[in-house]
One Martini backbone bead per residue (centre of mass of N, CA, C, O) as a GRO file, in nm:
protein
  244
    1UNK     BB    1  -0.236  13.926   4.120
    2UNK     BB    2  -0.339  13.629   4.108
    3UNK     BB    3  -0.157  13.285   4.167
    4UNK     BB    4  -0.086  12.972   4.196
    5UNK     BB    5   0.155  13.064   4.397
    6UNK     BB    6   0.058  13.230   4.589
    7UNK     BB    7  -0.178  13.022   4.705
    8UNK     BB    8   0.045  12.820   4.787
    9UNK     BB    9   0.184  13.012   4.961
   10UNK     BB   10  -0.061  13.063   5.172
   11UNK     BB   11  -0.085  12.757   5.241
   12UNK     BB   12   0.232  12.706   5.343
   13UNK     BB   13   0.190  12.907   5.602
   14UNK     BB   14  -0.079  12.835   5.716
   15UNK     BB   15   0.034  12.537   5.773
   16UNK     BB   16   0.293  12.615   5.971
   17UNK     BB   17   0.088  12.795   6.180
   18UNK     BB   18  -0.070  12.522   6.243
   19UNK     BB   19   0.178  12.338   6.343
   20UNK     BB   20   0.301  12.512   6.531
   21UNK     BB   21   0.024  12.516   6.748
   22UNK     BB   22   0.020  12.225   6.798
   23UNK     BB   23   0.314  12.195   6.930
   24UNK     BB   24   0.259  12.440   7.149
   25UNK     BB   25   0.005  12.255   7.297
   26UNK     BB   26   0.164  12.019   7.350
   27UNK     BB   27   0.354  12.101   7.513
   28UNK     BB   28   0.189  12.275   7.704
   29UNK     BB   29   0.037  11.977   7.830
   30UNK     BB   30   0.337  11.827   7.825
   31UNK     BB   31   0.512  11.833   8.061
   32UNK     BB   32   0.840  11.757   8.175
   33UNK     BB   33   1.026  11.704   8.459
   34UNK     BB   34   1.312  11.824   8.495
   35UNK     BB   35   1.472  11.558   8.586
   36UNK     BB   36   1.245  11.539   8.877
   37UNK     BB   37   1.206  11.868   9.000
   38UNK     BB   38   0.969  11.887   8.884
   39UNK     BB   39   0.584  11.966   8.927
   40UNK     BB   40   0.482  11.995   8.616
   41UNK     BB   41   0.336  11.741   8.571
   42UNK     BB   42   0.233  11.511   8.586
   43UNK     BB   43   0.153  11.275   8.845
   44UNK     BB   44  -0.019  11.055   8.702
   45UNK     BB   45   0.318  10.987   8.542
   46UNK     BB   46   0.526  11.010   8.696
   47UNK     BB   47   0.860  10.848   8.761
   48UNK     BB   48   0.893  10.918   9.097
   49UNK     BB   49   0.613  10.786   9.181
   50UNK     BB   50   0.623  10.519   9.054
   51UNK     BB   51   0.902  10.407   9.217
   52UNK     BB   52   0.740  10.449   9.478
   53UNK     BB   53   0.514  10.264   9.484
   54UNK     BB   54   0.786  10.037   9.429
   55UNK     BB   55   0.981  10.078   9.662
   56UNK     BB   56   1.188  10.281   9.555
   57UNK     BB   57   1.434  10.445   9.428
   58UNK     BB   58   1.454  10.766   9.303
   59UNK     BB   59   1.582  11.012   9.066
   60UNK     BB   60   1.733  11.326   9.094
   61UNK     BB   61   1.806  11.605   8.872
   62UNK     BB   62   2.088  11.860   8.985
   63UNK     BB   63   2.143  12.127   8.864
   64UNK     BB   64   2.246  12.464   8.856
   65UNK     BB   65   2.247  12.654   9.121
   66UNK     BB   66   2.087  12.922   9.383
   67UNK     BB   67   2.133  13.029   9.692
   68UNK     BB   68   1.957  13.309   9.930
   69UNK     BB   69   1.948  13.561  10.118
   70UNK     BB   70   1.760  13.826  10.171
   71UNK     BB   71   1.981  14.031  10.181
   72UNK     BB   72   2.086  13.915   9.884
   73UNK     BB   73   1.830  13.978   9.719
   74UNK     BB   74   1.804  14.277   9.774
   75UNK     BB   75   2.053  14.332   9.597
   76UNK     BB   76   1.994  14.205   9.375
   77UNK     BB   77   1.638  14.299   9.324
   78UNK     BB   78   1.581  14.472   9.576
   79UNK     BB   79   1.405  14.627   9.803
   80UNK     BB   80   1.148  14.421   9.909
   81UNK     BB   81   1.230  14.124   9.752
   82UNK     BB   82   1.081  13.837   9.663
   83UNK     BB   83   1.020  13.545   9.581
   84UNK     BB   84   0.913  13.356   9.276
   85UNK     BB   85   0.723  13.104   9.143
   86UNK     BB   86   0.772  12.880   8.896
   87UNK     BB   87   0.814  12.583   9.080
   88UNK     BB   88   0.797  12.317   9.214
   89UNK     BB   89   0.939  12.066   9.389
   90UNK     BB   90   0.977  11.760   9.523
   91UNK     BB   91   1.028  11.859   9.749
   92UNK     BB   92   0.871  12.033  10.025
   93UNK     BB   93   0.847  12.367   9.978
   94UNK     BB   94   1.013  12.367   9.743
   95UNK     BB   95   1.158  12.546   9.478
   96UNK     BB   96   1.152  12.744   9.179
   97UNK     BB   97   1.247  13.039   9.049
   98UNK     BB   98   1.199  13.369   8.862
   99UNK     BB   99   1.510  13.403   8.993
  100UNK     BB  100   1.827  13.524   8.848
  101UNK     BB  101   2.147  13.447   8.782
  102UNK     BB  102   2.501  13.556   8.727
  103UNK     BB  103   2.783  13.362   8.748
  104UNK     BB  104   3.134  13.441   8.870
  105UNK     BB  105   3.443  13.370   8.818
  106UNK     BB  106   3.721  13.319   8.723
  107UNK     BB  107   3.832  13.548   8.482
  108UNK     BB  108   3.530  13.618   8.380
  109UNK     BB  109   3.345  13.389   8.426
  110UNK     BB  110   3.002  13.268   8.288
  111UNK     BB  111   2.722  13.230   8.388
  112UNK     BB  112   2.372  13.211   8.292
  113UNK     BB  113   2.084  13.166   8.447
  114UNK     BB  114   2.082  13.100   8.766
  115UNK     BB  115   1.856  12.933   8.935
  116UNK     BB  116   1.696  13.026   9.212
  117UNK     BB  117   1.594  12.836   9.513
  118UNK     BB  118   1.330  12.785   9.750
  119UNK     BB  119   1.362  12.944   9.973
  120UNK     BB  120   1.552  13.090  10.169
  121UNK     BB  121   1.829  13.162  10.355
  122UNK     BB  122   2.102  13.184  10.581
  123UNK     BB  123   2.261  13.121  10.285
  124UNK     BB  124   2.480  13.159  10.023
  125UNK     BB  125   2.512  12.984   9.692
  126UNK     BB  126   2.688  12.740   9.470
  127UNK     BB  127   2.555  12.473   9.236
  128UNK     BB  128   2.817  12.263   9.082
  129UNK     BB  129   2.960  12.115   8.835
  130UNK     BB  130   3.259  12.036   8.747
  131UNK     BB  131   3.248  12.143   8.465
  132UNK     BB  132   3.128  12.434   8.524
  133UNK     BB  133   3.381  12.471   8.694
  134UNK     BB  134   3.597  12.480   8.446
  135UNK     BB  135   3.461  12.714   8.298
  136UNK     BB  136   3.516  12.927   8.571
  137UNK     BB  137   3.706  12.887   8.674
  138UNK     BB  138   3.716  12.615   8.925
  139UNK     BB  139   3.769  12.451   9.267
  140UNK     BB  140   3.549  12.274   9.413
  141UNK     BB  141   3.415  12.134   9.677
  142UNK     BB  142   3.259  11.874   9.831
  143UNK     BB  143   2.922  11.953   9.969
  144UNK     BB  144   2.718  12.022  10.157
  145UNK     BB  145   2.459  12.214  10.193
  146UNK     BB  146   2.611  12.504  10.382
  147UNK     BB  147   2.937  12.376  10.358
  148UNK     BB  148   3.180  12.660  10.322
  149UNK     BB  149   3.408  12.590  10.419
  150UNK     BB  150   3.639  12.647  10.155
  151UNK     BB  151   3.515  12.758   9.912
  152UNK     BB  152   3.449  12.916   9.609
  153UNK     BB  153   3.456  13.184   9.459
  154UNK     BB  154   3.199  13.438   9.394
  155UNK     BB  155   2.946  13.581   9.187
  156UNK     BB  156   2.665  13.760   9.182
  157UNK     BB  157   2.435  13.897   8.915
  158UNK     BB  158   2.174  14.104   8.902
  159UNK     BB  159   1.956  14.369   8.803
  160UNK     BB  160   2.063  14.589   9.052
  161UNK     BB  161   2.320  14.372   9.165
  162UNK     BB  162   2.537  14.195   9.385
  163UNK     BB  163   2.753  13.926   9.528
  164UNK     BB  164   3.040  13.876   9.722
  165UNK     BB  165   3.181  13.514   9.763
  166UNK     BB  166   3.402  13.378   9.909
  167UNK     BB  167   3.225  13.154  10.024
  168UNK     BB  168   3.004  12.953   9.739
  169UNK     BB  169   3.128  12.724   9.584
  170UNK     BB  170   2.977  12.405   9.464
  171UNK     BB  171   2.974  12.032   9.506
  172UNK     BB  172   2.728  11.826   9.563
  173UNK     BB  173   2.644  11.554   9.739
  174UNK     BB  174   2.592  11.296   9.729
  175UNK     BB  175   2.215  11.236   9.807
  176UNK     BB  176   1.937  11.074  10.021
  177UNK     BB  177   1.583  11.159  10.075
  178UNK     BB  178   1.448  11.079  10.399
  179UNK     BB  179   1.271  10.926  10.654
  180UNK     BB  180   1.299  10.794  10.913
  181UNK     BB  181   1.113  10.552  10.844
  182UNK     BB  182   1.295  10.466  10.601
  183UNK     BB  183   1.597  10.467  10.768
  184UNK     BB  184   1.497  10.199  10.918
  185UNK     BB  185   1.456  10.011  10.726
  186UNK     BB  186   1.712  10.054  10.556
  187UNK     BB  187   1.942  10.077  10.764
  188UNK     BB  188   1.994  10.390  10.841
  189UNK     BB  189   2.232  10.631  10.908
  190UNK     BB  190   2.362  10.964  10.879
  191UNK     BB  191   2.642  10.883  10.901
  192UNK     BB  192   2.665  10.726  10.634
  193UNK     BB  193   2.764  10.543  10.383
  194UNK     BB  194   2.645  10.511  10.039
  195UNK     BB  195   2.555  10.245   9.797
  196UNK     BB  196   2.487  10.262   9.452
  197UNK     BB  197   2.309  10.113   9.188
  198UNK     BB  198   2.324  10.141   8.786
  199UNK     BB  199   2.156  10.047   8.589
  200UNK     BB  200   2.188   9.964   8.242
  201UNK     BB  201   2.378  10.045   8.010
  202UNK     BB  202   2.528  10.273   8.204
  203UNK     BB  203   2.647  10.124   8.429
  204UNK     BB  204   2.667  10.235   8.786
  205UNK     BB  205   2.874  10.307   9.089
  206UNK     BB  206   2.806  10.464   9.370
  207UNK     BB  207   2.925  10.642   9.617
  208UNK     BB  208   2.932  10.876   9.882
  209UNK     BB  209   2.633  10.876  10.027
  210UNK     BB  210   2.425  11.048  10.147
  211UNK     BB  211   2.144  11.100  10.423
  212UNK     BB  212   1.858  11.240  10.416
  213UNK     BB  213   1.703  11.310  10.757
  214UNK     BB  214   1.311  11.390  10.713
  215UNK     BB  215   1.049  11.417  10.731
  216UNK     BB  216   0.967  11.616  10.492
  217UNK     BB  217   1.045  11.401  10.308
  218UNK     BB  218   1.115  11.272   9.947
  219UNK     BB  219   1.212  10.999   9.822
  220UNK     BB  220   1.538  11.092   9.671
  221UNK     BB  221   1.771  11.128   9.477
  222UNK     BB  222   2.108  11.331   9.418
  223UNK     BB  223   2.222  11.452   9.134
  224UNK     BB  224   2.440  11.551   8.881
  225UNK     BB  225   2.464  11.598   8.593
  226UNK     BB  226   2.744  11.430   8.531
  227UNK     BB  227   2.636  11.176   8.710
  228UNK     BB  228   2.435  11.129   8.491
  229UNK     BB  229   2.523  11.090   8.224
  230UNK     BB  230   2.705  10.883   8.265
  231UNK     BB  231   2.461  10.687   8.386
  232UNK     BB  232   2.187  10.766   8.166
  233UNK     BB  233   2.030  10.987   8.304
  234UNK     BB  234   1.691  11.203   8.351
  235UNK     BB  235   1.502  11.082   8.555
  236UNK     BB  236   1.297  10.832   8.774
  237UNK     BB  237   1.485  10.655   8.817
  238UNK     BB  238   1.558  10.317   8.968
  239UNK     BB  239   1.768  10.238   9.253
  240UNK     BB  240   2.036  10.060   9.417
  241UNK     BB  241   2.104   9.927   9.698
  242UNK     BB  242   2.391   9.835   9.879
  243UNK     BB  243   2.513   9.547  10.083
  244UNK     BB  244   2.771   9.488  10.302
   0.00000   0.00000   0.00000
């Protein structure tokens, strides 16, 4: 027998099941930047696109992640497996892939999902910031991605294997990449430490930022998780640079 509560209930069901459809479609429209390191939005409202037009610095915010050599990939995932793109991201050429690991630190401590970027690399690492480092028992260097003397061991571990990094882990250096002829209006040598203001209600000055400079870049500077958060910062921010 059907009854008016049955029916009420049959309404707001249906009900649910339709707010419910039109939330994940407009989510589905409506990519946000992913702190600005991926090209999933729209570009022509993009908050780093934004920034550049405005001959600014835009911040990108980048999360913990890890590079993987060809070789230590298909130990992670099989023989003759390639990495296949989730997102492009925002320097050129570089992606986030749909292959992740879960990285192993000291006394088995461990996060889970982290995604590798590509393309491959000559090296393996994993970069993190320093909370997520203390939460794995590291304590890692900061450097530039790629100097690896002195990181801290770590461990990674795919679906079909492992691969296991006397030195792995790091804090990676603020840097911020820009092309020669950027480099050169702001009189910026590679070799400089740069100072950067960061405006805003936790408004903060960082200092010894590293600049990557090369052609194939596109200006953005690059935080790592905790140095945003202290600055209230979500990506697509501009930043000022500081002249001595």
């Amino acid at each position: 027998m059907i009854t008016i509560e049955n029916i009420v209930e049959m309404h707001d069901q249906a009900l649910v099941k339709l707010i419910t459809r039109r939330v994940v479609d407009r989510l589905s429209n409506n990519q946000p930047c992913s702190g600005c390191a991926l090209r999933s939005c729209d570009a022509g409202n993009r908050a780093c696109d934004v920034v550049l037009s405005q001959q600014k610095i835009p911040v990108g915010v980048s999360a913990r992640h890890a590079h993987v050599t060809q070789e230590d990939l298909e130990i992670l995932y099989g023989a003759g497996h390639q990495l296949t793109v989730y997102a492009p991201l925002y320097q050129p050429e570089a992606f986030a892939a749909n292959e992740t690991v879960t990285v192993v630190g000291k006394r088995m401590r461990a996060i889970e999902h982290v995604r590798i970027l590509g393309p491959v690399r000559d090296y393996s690492q994993v970069e993190v910031a320093q909370t997520e480092a203390i939460r794995l028992g590291l304590n890692p260097p900061i450097r530039d991605s790629g100097d690896l003397s002195g990181a801290e061991p770590i461990t990674l571990v795919g679906p079909v294997g492992s691969v296991y990094l006397e030195e792995g882990a790091i804090c990676a250096t603020r840097h911020i990449h820009m092309t020669p002829e950027q480099a050169v209006a702001f009189g910026i040598a590679e070799t400089d430490e740069l100072k950067i203001r960061i405006p805003g209600e936790r408004a903060l000055t960082f200092e010894n930022i590293r600049p990557k400079i090369h052609e194939s870049y596109v200006l953005q500077m690059h935080l790592d998780t905790d140095d945003s958060n202290a600055a209230g910062l979500k990506g697509g921010e501009a930043v000022e640079l500081l002249r001595d």
